[in-house]
N, C-alpha and C positions, 0 to 999 in steps of 0.2 A: 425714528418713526414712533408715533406714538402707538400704546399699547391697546389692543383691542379692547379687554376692558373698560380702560383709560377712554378711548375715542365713545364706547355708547355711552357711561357716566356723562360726559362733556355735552353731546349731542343729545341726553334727556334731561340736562337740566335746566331748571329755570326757576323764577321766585311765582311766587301766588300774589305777592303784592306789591311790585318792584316799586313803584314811586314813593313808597320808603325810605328807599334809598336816600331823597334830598333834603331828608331831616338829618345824614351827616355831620353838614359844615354847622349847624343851628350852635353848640358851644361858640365856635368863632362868633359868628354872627352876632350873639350876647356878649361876647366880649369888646365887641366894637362897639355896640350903638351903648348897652347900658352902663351907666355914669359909676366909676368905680367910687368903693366907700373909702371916703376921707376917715381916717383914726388920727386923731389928736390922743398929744397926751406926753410925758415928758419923756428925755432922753438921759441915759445912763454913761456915759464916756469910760472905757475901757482901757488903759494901755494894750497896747499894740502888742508887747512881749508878754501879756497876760492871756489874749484873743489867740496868739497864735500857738501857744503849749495848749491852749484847751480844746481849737480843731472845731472850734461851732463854726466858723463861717462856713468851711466845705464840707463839712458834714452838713449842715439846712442846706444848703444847693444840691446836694446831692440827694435828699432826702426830698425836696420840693420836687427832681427831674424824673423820680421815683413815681412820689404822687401822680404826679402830670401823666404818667406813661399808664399806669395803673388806671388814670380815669375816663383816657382817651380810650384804651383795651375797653374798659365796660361798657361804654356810651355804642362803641362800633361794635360789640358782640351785639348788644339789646336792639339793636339797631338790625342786623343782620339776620337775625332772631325771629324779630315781631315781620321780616320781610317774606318769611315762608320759603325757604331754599328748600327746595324740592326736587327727585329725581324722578322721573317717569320712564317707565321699562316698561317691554311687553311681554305679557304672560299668555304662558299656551291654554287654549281652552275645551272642553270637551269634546267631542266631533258632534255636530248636530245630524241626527236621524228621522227623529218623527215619527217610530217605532215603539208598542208596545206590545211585549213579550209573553206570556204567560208560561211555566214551566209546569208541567203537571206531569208526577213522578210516581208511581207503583211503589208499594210500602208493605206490599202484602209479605206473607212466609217465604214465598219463594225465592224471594230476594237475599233471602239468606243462604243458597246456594252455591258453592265455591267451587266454580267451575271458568272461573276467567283468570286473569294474571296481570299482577302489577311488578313492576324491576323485579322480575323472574319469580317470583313466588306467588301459590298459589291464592286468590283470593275472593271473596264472595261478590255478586254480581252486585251489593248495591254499593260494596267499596270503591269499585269499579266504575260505577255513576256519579258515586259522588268525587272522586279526582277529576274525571273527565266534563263534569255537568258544573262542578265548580267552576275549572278553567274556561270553560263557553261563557258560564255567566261573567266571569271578570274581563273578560275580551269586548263585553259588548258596554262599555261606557258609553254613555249615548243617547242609553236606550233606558228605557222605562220599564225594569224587567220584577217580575211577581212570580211565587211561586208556590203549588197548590200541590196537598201529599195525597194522597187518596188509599184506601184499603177496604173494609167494610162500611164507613165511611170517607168524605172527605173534609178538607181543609184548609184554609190558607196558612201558610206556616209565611209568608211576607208577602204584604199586600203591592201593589206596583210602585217603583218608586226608581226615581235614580241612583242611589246608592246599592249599586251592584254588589258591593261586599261585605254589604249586609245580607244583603241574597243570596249570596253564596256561601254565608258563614252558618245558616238557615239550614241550605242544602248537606252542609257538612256537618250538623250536627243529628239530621233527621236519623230515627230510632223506631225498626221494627216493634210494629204491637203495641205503639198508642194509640191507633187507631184500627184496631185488630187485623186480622190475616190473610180474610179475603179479598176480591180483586174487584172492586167496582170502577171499572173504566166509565160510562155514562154517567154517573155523579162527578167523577172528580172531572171528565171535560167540560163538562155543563157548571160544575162550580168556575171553572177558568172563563168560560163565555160569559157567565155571570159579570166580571171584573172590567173583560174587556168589551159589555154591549153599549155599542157608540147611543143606543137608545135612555139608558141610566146614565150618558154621563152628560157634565153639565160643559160642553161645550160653548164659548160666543158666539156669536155671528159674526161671519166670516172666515170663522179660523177655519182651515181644516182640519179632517178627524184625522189622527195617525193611523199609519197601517200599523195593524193590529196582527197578533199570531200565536197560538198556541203551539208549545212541541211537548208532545204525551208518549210516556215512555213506558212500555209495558213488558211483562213477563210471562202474561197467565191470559186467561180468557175471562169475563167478566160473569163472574155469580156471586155479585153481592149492588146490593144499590134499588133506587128505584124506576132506574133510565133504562133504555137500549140506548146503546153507542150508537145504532146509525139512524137513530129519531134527533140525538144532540148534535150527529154529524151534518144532518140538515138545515139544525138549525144554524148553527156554524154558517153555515153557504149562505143562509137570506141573508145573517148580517154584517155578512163581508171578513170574517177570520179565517183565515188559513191555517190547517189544522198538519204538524207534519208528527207522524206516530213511525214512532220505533220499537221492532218486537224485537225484545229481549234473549236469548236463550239458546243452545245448540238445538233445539229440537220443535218442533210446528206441532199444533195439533192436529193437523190432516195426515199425520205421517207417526199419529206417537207412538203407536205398537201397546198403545194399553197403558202408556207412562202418564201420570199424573200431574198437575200443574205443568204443564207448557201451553207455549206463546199461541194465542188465537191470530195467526198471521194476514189469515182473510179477513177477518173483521178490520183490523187496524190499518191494512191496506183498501177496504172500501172505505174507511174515513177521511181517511188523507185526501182520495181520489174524490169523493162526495162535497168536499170543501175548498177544494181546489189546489190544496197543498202536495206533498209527496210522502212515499211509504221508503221506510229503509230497514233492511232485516241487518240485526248483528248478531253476530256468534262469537266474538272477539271483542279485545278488549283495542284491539287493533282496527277494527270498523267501528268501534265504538267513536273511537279521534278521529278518523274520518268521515262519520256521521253529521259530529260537531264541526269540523272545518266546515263540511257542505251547508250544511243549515247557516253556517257563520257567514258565508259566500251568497245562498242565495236573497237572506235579510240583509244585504251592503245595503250601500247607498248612503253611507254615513262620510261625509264628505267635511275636511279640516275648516273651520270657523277665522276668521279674521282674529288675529291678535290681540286683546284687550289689554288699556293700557293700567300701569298699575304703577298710582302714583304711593310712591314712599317721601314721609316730612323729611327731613333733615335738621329743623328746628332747634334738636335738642340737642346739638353739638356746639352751636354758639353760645344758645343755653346755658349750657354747663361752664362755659367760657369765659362770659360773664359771672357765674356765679365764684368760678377762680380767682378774677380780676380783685372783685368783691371782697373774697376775704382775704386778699393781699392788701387792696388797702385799708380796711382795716387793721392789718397789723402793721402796715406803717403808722397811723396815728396814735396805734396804743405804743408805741415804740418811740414816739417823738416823746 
């Protein structure tokens, strides 16, 4: 039985320009019709016991059988060659979604807080985002994913794009206090709205817009910017984003006992709710991957593509086969 391998090879391939092929026999062909050349000219008489201690007769026959085989090999490699043997195989292709993403990520001081954990040691919260925010964005091939830092200001640190790992390589290298310390959640959403308003983009006609989404991750309450969060939460709703906000942090500020930087929980849960998205609280670095599975679940609908096919030449094996032939005969005739 033949081998799997073996059976798709056989089954994809084919030439690109098979009638080629009946340029074959064409030597024959010329050896029949065209009129061979007459050589005149005198003859030298040998003895017999002279011809046969010197071994030219089967040596030129065998040296002519040579040639012949030599020329035949070239003519059927060039031949097979210029015919384009090609294999066609299918290759897997990205999941099509129609999805674009915006990530927009808290960069303020508090993030520097080490109070979560990764394989058992203790670690600060934005380490903790960027394993886990990393691994969401590389999950989502597919997708057109952007992503925006925010602190006293904001910023795009990668604009939307399908190359998710560059997005995430973006996310992994983000570094408190380049964009200083405080917490402006209403700039950095409203820069992400910014990116994805189906208004600035330049759409055809007829395509449809993709759905579109922000997920904004916070730790602190918003005192820096020029927004309110639920003035950009609004806007979010007219123009169709889904806004899903995560507070950061063991502790709320409805409940902080006088403690400093913690998560403004109401607020980011009136966003979500305001835009039609969802609110998720973590305290763990354990709800944190649970956070990103759900988010990961409710943005599906990325459904596997038809196979594309993906022709490889073959060309350059005869190619090369020929150019063997080639310089075998050559060294037969510098050897005659």
């Amino acid at each position: 039985m033949m081998p799997g391998w073996l059976a798709a090879f056989v089954s994809g391939f084919d030439l690109a320009a098979p009638w080629l092929l009946l340029a074959l026999p064409l030597p024959l062909l010329a050896a029949r019709l065209l009129p061979r050349e007459q050589v005149e000219g005198g003859a030298l008489r040998v003895p017999g016991t002279l011809a046969a201690s010197t071994g030219t007769g089967h040596e030129g026959a065998g040296r002519g059988r040579r040639r012949a085989a030599l020329v035949w090999g070239l003519w059927i490699c060039l031949v097979a060659a210029l015919s384009g043997p090609r294999v066609v195989m299918p290759s897997a292709a990205l999941p099509a979604s129609g999805r674009e993403i915006m990530i927009a990520m808290d960069l303020s001081g508090s993030m520097e807080r080490r109070d979560f954990s990764l394989d058992g040691e203790t670690v600060s919260r934005l380490a903790a985002v960027k394993r886990v925010g990393a691994d969401f964005i590389r999950r989502r091939a597919g997708d057109r994913i952007g992503l925006v830092l925010f602190a006293d200001q904001a910023y795009v640190a990668a604009g939307l794009t399908f190359d998710t790992a560059s997005v995430a390589r973006a996310l992994e290298e983000a570094t408190i206090g380049i964009s200083g310390r405080s917490t402006g959640i209403g700039d950095g959403l409203g820069l992400a709205l910014r990116r994805l308003d189906p208004r600035d983009a330049n759409i055809p006609e007829g395509r449809p817009a993709a759905t579109k989404a922000v997920v904004l991750l916070s730790d602190g309450a918003n005192n820096a910017g020029q927004t309110a969060p639920k003035d950009v939460a609004d806007l979010a709703k007219e123009i169709g984003v889904r806004v899903y906000t995560i507070a950061l942090g063991p502790r709320d500020l409805a409940n902080a006992d006088g403690e400093q930087d913690v998560v403004d929980s109401e607020t980011l849960k009136a966003m979500a709710e305001t835009s039609g998205g969802h609110f998720f609280r973590v305290k763990t670095t354990d709800d944190l991957v649970t956070v990103a599975q759900a988010i990961d679940t409710l943005e599906g609908g990325r459904t596997p593509p038809p196979p594309l096919p993906l022709r490889k030449d073959l060309w350059v094996w005869p190619g090369a086969l020929a150019l063997a032939f080639a310089v075998g005969l050559l060294a037969v005739r510098r050897s005659a």
